[in-house]
N, CA, C and O atoms as CSV, one atom per row, in Angstrom:
chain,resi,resn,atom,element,x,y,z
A,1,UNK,N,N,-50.569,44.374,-106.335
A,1,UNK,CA,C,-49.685,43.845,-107.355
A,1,UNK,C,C,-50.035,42.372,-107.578
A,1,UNK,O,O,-50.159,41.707,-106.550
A,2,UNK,N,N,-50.227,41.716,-108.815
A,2,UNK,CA,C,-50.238,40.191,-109.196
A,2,UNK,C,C,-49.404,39.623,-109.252
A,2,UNK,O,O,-48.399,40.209,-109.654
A,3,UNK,N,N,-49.285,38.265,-108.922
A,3,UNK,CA,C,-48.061,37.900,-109.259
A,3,UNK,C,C,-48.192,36.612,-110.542
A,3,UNK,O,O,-49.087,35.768,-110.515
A,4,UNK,N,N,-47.447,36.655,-111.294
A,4,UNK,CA,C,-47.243,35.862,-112.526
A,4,UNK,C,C,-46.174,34.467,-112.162
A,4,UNK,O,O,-45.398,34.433,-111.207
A,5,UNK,N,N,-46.326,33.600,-112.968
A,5,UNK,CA,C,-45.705,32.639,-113.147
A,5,UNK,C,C,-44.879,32.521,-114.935
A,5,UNK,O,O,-45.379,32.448,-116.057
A,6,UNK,N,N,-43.455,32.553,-114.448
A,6,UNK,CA,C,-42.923,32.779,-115.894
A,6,UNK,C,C,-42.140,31.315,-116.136
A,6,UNK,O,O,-41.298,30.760,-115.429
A,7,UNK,N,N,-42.936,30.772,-117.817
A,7,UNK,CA,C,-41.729,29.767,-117.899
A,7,UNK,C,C,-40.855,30.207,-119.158
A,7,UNK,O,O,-41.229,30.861,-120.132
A,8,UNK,N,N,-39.777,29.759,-118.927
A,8,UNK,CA,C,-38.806,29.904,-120.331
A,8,UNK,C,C,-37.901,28.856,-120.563
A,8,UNK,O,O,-37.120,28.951,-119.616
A,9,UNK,N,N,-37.566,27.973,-121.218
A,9,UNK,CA,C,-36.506,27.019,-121.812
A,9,UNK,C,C,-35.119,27.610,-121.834
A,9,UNK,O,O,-34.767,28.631,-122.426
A,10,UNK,N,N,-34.188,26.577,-120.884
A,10,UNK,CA,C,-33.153,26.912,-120.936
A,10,UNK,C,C,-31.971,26.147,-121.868
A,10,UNK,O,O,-32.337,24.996,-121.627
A,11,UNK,N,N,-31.204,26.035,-122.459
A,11,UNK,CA,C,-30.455,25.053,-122.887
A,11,UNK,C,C,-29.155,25.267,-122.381
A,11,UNK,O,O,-28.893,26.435,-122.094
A,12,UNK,N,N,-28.261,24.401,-122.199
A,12,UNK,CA,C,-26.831,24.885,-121.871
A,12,UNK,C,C,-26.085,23.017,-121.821
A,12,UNK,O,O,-26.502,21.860,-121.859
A,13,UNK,N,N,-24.765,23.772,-121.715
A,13,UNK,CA,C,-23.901,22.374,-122.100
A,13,UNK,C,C,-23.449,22.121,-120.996
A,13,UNK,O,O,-22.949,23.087,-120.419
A,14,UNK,N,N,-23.432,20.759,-120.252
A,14,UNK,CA,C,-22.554,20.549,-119.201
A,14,UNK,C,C,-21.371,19.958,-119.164
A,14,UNK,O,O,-21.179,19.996,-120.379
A,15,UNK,N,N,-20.141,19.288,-118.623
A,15,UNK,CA,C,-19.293,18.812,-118.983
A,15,UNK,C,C,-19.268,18.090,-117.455
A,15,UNK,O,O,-19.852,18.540,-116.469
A,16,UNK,N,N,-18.310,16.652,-117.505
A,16,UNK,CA,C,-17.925,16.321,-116.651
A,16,UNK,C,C,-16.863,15.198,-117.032
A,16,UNK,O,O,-16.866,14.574,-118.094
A,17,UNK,N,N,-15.709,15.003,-115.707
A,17,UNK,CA,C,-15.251,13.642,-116.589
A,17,UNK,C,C,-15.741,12.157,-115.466
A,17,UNK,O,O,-16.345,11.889,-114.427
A,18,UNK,N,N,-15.057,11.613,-116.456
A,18,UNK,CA,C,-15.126,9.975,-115.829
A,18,UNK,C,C,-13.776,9.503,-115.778
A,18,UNK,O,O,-12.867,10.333,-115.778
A,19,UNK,N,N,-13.549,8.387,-115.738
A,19,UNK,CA,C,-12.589,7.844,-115.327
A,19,UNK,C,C,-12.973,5.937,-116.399
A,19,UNK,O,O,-13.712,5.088,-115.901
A,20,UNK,N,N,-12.372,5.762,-117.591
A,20,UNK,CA,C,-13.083,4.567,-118.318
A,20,UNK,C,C,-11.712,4.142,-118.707
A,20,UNK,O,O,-10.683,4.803,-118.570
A,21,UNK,N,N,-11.829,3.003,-119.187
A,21,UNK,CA,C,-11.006,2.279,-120.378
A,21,UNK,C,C,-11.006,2.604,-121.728
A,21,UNK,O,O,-9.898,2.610,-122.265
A,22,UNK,N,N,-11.774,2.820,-122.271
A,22,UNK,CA,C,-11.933,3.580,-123.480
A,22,UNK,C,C,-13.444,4.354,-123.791
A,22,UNK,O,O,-14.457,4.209,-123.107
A,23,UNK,N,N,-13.320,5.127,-124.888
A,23,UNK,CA,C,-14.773,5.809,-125.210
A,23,UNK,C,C,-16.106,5.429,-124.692
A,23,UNK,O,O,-16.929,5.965,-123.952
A,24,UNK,N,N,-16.009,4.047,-125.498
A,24,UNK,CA,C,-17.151,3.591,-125.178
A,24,UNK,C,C,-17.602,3.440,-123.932
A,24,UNK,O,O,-18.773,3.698,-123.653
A,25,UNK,N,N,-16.628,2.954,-122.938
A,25,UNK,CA,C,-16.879,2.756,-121.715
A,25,UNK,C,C,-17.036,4.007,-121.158
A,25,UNK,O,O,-17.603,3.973,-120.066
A,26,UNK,N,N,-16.698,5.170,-121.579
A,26,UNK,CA,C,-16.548,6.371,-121.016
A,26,UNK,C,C,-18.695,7.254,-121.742
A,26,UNK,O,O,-19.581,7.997,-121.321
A,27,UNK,N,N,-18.404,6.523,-122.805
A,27,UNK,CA,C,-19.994,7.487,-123.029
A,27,UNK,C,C,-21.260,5.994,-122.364
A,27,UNK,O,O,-22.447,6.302,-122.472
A,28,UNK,N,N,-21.109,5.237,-122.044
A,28,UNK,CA,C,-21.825,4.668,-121.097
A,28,UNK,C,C,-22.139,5.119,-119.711
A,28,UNK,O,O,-23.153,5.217,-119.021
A,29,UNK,N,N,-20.617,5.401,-119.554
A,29,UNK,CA,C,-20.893,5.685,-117.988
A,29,UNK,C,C,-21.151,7.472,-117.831
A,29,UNK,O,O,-21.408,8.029,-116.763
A,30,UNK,N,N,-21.043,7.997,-118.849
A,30,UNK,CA,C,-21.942,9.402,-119.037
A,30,UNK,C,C,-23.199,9.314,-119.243
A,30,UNK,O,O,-23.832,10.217,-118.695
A,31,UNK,N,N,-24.176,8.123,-120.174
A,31,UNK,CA,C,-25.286,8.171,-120.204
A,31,UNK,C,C,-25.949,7.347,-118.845
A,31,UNK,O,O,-27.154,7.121,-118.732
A,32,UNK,N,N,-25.077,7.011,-118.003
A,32,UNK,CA,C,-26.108,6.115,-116.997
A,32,UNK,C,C,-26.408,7.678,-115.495
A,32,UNK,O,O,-27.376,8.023,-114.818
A,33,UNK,N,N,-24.997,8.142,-115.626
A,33,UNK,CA,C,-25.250,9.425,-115.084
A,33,UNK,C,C,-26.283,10.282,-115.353
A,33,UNK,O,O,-27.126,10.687,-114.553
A,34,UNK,N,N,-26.136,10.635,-116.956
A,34,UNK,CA,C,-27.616,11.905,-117.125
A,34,UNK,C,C,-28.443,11.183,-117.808
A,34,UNK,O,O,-28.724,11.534,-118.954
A,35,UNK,N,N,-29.053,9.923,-117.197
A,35,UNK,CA,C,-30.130,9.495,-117.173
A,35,UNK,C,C,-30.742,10.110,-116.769
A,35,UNK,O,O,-30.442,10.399,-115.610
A,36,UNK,N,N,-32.058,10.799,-117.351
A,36,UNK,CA,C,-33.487,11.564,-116.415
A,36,UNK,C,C,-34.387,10.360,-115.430
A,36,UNK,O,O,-35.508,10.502,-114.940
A,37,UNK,N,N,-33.668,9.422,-115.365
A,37,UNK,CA,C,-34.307,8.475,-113.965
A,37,UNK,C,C,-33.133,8.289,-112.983
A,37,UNK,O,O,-33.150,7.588,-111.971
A,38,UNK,N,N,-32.359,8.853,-113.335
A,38,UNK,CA,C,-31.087,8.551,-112.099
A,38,UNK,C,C,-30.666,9.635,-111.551
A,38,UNK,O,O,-29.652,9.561,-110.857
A,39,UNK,N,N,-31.541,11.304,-111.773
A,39,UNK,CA,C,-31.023,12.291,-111.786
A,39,UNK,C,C,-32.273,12.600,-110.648
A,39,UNK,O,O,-33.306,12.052,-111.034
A,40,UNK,N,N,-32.459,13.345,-109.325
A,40,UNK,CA,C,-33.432,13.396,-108.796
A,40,UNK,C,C,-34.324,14.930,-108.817
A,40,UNK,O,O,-35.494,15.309,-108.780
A,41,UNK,N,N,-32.834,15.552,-108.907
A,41,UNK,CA,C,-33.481,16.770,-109.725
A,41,UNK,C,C,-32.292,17.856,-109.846
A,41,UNK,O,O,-31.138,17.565,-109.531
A,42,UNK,N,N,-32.604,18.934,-110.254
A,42,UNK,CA,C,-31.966,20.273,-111.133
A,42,UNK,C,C,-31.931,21.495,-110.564
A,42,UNK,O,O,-33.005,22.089,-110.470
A,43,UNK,N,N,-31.038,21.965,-110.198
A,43,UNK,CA,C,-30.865,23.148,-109.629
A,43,UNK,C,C,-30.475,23.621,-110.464
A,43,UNK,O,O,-29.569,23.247,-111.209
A,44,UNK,N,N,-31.404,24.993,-110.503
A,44,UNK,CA,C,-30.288,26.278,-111.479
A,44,UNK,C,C,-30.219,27.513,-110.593
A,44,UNK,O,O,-31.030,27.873,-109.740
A,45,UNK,N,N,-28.586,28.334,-111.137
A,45,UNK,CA,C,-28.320,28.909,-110.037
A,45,UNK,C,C,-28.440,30.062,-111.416
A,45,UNK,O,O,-28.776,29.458,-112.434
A,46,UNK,N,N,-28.259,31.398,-111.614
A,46,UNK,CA,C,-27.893,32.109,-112.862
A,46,UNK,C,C,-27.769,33.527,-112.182
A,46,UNK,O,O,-28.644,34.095,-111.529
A,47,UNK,N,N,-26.639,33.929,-112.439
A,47,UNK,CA,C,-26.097,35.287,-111.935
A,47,UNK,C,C,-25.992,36.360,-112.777
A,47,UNK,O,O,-25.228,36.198,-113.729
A,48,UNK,N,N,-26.615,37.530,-112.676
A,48,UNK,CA,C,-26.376,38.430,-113.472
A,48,UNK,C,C,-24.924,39.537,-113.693
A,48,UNK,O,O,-24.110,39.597,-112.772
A,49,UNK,N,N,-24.774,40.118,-114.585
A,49,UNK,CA,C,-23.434,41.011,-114.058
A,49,UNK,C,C,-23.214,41.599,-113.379
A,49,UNK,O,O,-22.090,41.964,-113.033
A,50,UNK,N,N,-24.845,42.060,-112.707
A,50,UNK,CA,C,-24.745,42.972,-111.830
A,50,UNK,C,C,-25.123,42.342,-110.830
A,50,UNK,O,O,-26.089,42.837,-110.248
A,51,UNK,N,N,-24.586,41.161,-110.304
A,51,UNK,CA,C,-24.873,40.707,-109.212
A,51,UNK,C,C,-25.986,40.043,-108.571
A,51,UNK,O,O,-26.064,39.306,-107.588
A,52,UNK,N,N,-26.987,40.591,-109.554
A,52,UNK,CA,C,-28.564,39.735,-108.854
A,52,UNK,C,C,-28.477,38.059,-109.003
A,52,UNK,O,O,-28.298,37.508,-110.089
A,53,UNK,N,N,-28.571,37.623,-108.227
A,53,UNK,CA,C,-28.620,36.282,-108.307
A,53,UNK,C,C,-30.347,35.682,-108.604
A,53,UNK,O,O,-31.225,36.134,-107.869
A,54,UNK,N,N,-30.637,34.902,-109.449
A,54,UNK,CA,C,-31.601,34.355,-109.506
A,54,UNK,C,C,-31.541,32.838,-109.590
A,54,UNK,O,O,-30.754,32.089,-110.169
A,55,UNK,N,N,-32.977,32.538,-108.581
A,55,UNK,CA,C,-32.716,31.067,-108.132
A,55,UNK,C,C,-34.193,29.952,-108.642
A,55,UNK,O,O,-34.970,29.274,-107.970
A,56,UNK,N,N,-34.077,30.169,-109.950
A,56,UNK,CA,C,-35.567,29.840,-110.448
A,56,UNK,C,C,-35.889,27.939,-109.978
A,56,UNK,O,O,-35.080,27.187,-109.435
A,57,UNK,N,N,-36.894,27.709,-110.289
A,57,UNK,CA,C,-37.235,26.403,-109.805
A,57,UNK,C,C,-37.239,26.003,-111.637
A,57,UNK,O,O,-37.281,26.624,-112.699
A,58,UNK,N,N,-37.160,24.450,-111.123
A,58,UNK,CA,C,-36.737,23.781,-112.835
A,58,UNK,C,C,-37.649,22.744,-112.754
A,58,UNK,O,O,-37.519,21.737,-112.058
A,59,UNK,N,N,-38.849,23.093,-113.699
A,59,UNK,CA,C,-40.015,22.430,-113.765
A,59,UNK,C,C,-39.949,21.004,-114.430
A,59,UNK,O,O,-40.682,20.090,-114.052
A,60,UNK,N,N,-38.851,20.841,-115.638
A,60,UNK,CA,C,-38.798,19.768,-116.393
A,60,UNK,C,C,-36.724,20.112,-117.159
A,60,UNK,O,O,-35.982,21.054,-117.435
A,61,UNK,N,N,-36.729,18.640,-117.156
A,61,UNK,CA,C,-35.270,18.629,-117.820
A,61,UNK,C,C,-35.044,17.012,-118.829
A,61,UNK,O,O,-35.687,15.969,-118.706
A,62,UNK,N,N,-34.419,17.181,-119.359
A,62,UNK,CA,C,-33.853,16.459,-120.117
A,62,UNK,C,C,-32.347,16.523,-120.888
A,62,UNK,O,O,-31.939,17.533,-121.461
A,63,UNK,N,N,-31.467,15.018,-120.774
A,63,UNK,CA,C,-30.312,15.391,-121.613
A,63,UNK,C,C,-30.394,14.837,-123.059
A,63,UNK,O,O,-30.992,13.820,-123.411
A,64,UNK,N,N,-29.867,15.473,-123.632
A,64,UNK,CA,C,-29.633,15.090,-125.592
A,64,UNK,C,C,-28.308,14.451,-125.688
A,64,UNK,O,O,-27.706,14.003,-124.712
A,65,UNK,N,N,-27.907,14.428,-126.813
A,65,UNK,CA,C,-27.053,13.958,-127.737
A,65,UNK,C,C,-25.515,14.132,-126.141
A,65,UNK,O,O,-25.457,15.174,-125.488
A,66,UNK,N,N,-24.394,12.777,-125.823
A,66,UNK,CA,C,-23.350,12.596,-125.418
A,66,UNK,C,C,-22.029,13.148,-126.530
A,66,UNK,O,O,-21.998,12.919,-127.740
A,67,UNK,N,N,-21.136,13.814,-125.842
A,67,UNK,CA,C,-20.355,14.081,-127.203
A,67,UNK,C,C,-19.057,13.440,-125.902
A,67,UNK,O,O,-19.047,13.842,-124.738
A,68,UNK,N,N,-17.845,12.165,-126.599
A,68,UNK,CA,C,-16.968,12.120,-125.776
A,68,UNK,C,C,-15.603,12.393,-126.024
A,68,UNK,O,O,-15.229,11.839,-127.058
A,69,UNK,N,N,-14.673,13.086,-125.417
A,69,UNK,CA,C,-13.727,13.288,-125.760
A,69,UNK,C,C,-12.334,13.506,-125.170
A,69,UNK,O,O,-12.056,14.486,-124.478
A,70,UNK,N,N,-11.246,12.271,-125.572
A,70,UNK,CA,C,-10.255,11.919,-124.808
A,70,UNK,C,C,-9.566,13.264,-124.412
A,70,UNK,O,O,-9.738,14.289,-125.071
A,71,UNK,N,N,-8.513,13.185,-122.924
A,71,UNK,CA,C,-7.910,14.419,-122.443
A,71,UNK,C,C,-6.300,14.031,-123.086
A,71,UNK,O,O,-5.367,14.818,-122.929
């Protein structure tokens, strides 16, 4: 049997909070967090319905666009 190397692009949204004075201070201190130099690396965990767990390795990451929003 061979074995292959599979890549595929994942996208997904994360959420977290902070604790700021206002927005601004609040999407600062979200972008100093998912900085890709302050982040050391990425675990992905992804579970199927039927239970198989898969534990792939995460070759490359990056975050996009901050969206902030008061509770």
């Amino acid at each position: 049997m061979k074995e292959y190397l599979i890549l595929a692009d994942v996208k997904t949204t994360v959420s977290m909070k902070v604790q700021a004075d206002n927005q601004q201070e609040a999407e600062m201190i979200a972008q100093r967090k998912l900085n890709d130099l302050s982040v050391a690396n990425i675990k992905l965990h992804i579970e199927h319905l039927n239970g198989e767990v898969l534990k792939p390795n995460v070759a490359d990451f990056y975050f996009e666009a901050i969206t902030v929003e008061e509770e």
